[in-house]
N, C-alpha and C positions, 0 to 999 in steps of 0.2 A: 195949343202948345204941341211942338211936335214929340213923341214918343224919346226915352231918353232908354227905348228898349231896341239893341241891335240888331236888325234882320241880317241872316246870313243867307247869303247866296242870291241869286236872280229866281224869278215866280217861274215857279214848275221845273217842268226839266224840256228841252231842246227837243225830246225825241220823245214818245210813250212811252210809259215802262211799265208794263205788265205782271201781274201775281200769278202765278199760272196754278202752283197746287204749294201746299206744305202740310207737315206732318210736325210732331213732337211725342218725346216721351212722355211717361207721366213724370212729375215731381217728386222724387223722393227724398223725403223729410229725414235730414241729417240723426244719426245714434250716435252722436259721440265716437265714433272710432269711423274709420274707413269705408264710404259703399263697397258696395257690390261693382261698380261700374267707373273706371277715367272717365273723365271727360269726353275723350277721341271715342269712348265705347260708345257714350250715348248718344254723339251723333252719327256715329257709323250705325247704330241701332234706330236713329230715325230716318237716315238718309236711305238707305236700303232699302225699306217699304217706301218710300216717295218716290226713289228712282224708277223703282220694280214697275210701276203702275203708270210711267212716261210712253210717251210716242217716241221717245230718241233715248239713246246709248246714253251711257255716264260717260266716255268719249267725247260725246259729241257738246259737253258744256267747253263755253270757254276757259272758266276762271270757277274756283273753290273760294268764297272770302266767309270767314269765320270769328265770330267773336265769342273771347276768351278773357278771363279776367287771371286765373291764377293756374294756367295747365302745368302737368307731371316735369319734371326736369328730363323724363324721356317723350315727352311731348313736344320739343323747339320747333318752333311755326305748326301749332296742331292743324292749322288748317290745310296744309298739305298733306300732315300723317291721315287726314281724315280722306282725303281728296285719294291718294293712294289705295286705302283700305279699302273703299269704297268700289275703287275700278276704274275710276277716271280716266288710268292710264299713267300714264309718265308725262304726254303732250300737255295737257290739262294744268295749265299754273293754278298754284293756291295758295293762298297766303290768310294772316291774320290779322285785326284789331283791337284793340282796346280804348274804348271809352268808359270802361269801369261799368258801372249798372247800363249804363246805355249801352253796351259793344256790341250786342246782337243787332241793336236798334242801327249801331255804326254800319255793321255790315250791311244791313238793306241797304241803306243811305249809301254807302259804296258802291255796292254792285248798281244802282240807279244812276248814279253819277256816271257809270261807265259805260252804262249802255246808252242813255241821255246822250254822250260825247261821239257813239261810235266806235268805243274802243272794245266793244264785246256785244254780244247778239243773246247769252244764254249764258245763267248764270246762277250757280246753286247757292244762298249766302242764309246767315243766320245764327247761330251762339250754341253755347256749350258751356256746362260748368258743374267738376263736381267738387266742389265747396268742404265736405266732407272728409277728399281728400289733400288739403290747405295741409303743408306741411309743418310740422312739427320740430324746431329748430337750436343748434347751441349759440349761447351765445357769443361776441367775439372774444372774448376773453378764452373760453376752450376753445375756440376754432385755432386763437394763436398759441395757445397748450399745444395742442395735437401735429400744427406746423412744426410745433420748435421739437416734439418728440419723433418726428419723422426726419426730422434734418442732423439730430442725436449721432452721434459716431459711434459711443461707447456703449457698455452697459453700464455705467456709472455714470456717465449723462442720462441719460432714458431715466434713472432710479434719483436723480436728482431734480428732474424734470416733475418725474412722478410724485415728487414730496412736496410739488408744491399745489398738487392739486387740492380745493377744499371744496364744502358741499355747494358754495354758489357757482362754481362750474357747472354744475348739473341740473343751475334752474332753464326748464325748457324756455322757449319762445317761440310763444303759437303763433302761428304765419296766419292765420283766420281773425287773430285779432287784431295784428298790426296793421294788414289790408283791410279793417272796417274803421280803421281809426284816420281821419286827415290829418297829412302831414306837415300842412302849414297852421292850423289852431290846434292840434293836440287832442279835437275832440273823435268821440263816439262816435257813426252816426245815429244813434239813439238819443245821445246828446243833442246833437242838433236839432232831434225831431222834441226831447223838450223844449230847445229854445223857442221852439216854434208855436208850444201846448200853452208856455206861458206869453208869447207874444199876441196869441189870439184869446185866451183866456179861457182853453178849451178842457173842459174835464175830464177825469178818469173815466166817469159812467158815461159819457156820451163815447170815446174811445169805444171803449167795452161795448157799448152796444152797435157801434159801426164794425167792431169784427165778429160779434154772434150774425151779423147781417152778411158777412162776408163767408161765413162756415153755411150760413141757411141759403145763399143764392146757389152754392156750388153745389151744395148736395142736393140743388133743387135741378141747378143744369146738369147733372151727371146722370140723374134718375131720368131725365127728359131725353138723353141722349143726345147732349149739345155739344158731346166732347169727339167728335167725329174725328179732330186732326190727331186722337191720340192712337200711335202705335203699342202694343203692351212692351213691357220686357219681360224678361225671363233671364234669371239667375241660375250660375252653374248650379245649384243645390235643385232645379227644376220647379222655382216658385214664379208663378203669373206673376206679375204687376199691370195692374189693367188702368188702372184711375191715380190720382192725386193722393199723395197717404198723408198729406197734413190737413186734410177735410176732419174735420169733429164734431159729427153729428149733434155730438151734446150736449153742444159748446151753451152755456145759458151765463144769466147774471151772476148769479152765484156761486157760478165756477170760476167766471173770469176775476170776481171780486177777491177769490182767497190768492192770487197772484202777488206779491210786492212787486213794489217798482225797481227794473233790474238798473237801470243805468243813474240815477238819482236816490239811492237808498231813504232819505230820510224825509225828501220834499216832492219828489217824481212822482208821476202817473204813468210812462212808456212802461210798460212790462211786456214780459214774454208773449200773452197772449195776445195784445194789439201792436204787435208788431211782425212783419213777416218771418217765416222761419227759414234757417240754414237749410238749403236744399240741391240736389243734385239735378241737372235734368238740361234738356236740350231742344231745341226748335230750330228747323229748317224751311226755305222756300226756295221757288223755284221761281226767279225774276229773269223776263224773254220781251225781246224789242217787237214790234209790229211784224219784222220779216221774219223772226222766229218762230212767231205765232202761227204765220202766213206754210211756212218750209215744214215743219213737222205735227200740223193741223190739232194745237194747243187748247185746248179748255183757256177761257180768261176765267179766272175766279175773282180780279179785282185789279186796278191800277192805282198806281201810288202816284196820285197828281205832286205832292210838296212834300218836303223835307224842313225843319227850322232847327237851330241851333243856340241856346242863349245861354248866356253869365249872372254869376250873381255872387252873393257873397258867401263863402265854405258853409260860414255857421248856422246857414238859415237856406241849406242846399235842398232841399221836401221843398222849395217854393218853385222849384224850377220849373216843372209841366205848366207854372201859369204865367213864367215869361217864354218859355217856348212856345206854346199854345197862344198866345199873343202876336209874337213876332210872323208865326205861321197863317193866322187870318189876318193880321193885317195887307198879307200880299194877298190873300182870297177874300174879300170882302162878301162876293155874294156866297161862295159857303159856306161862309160865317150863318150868314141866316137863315142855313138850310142844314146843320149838323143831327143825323138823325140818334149818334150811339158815341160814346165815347169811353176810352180805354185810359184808367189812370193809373199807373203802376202801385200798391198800395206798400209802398215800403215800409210805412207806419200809419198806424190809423190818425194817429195826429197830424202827419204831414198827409194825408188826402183832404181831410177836414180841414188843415192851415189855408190850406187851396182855394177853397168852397169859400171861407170865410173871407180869404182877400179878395177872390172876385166881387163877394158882397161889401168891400168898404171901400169907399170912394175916395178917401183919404190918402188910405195905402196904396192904389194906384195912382194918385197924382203925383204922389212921394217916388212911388218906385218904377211906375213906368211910364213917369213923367205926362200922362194924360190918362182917362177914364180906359180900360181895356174893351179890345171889341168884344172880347170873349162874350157870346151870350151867355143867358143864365140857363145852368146847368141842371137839369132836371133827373134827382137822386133814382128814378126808375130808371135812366138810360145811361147811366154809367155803371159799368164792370156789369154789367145787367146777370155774368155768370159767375159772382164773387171776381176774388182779384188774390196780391200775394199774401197776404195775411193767412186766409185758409188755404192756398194753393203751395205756396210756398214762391224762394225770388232768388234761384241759384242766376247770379249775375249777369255771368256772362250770355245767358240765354231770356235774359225776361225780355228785353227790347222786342225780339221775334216771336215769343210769345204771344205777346198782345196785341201784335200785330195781325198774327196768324188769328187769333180768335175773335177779331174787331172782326175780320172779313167774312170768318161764319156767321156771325151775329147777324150781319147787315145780309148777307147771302139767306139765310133762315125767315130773316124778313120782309124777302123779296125785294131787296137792294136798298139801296140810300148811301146817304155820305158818314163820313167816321174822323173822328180822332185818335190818334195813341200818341200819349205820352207817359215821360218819366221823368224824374229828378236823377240827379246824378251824382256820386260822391265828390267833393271838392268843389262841389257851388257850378254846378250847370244843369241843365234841361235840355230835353228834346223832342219834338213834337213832329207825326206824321197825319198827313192828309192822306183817306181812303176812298175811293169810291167802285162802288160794285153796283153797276146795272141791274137794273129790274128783268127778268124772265118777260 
């Protein structure tokens, strides 16, 4: 039966497209009011130390492509304001994407595509997002207050205007919740990741224990020194930030168990702590063609053999990494059986586990992707092998490059091999990347 799952695009790319170096901030775990940093700060904070440590000029890239889910209203196209900040110059086009949780991931995909085609040789791409500061909003009902008070001729209009104001004028609306809510079913995505808890019949305590497992891998890779692409920051107050601040050492069963479930009050299992947290932060790479490589005598740190793209339905959007990761080995068959690591975006501990569990039911893929998937089977040591977003945290517009960037240390650490990264995507998509890094 042929696949009823849609491969996008032709196998590979036309041209090489090389990983050359990348960097990222650390993670910083949202307080409820505003970071320290836009969005444009922390990737001008991680592109800065990446560029610093190039054989060539920030000049001398072609193109700045950036993924952004929700930038500053003094941010329009961050990827230029970022591209500028930086030094690139004024020649240097930059622009940006959005594919919601994938946009970092868009970017690479981007900038591969263009150098694949020809149309660019060197190229800085990758995400940003500080979530944090998701604004804080009136609704339209005061915003046409405020019009019809500024259009007022009189002082006796303005005071008539004035008396009609009452307290639901002044209920905010959080721009952090309307962008995690889908616009065509009305859900959460937390919701969705319950649809997903009770479609596989996944529990609380088994959640729970795949994010105590996601806090104890990072603080195991962080102690090992596995976070090499992290730049620190430093806040005008002159505080370090060196590492990930949503890591919780302490994280045990009986902490996670005193949690209620936030998105399903009275039947749920998603809560707070098996789900990723609001976070700030950003990831950069530096993607160069063969003559690039060749012209300013590049490090390869890895190549991006494929790219996949796939659909599915809003409600049940946590399932996407297993039709993109699908549609992506079907064009590579023999990496399929040669995947040494793989990178699954942990947006929920339910939707990583919903994952695991459809590749194990034969049913669900003949139903859903219309025959048995190639996906091999997935071996729980070799994925997120240094935790994932749960204890790291999943500021949007930058995890696609995240995990990216960290598949390639992984596989680099272990003297090469092949990789996956993927992710789900809000509104019922996925997207999946082929890596591979050379052995020394």
């Amino acid at each position: 039966m042929a696949s009823k799952n849609k491969q996008s695009g032709p196998v590979g790319y036309a041209r090489p497209v090389y990983l050359v170096d990348g960097a990222r901030t650390p993670f910083l775990r949202a307080q409820g009011r505003p970071g320290p940093f836009s969005a444009a700060d922390l990737a001008v904070a991680a592109g800065r130390g990446l560029l610093a440590r190039q054989n060539f000029s920030p000049e001398d890239l072609d193109e700045v492509i950036i993924g952004c889910v929700i930038p500053a209203p003094d941010e329009a196209n961050i990827g230029r304001v970022i591209s500028l900040r930086l030094g690139c110059g004024n020649g240097v086009t930059a622009w940006t994407v959005q594919r919601n949780c994938a946009s970092g991931m868009q970017a690479l995909a981007t900038a591969a595509e263009r150098i694949s085609a020809g149309y660019s040789e060197l190229i800085l791409a990758g995400g940003t997002e500080a979530m944090s500061h998701a604004p804080v909003l009136f609704g339209n009902s005061m915003v046409g207050l405020l019009a019809d008070w500024q259009q007022a001729k009189s002082f006796g209009d303005k005071l008539k205007i004035f008396s009609r104001l009452r307290p639901g004028h002044f209920k905010p609306v959080i721009g952090l919740l309307k962008g995690l809510t889908d616009p065509t079913t009305g859900l959460l995505m937390g919701q969705t990741a319950e649809n997903l808890a009770t479609r596989f019949n996944l529990s609380r305590e088994d959640m729970d224990a795949y994010s105590i497992e996601s806090h104890t891998r990072l603080a195991t890779g962080i102690d090992a020194g596995h976070f090499e692409e992290i730049i620190p920051l430093f806040t005008t107050d002159g505080r370090a930030v060196n590492s990930d601040e949503g890591l919780r050492r302490e994280a045990n069963k009986d902490s996670m168990a005193k949690l209620k479930p936030f998105f399903d009050r009275h039947y749920g299992r998603v809560t707070a702590a098996n789900s990723s947290q609001v976070t700030d932060g950003a990831a950069l790479l530096v993607l160069a063609s063969e003559e690039a490589v060749a012209r300013y005598q590049l490090p390869i740190l890895g190549q991006l053999i494929d790219t996949s793209w796939s659909g599915l339905q809003p409600e049940e959007m946590g399932l996407g990494p297993v039709y993109a990761m699908d549609a992506l080995l079907r064009k590579h068959a023999d990496a399929a059986r040669e995947i040494d690591l793989w990178e699954i975006n942990e947006a929920f501990a339910a939707q990583v586990l919903a994952c695991l569990a459809a590749l194990d039911d034969d049913e669900w893929q003949r139903q859903e992707l219309g025959d048995l998937s190639v996906i091999p089977a997935i071996d729980p040591n070799c994925l997120n092998v240094d935790g994932g977003a749960v204890a790291i945290g999943h500021p949007v517009g930058a995890s696609g490059a995240r995990i990216v960037l960290h598949l390639l240390q992984a596989l680099r650490r272990r003297g090469g091999g092949t990789g996956v990264a993927s992710l789900c995507i809000g509104g019922g998509q996925g997207g999946a990347m082929l890596i591979e890094v050379k052995g020394e």
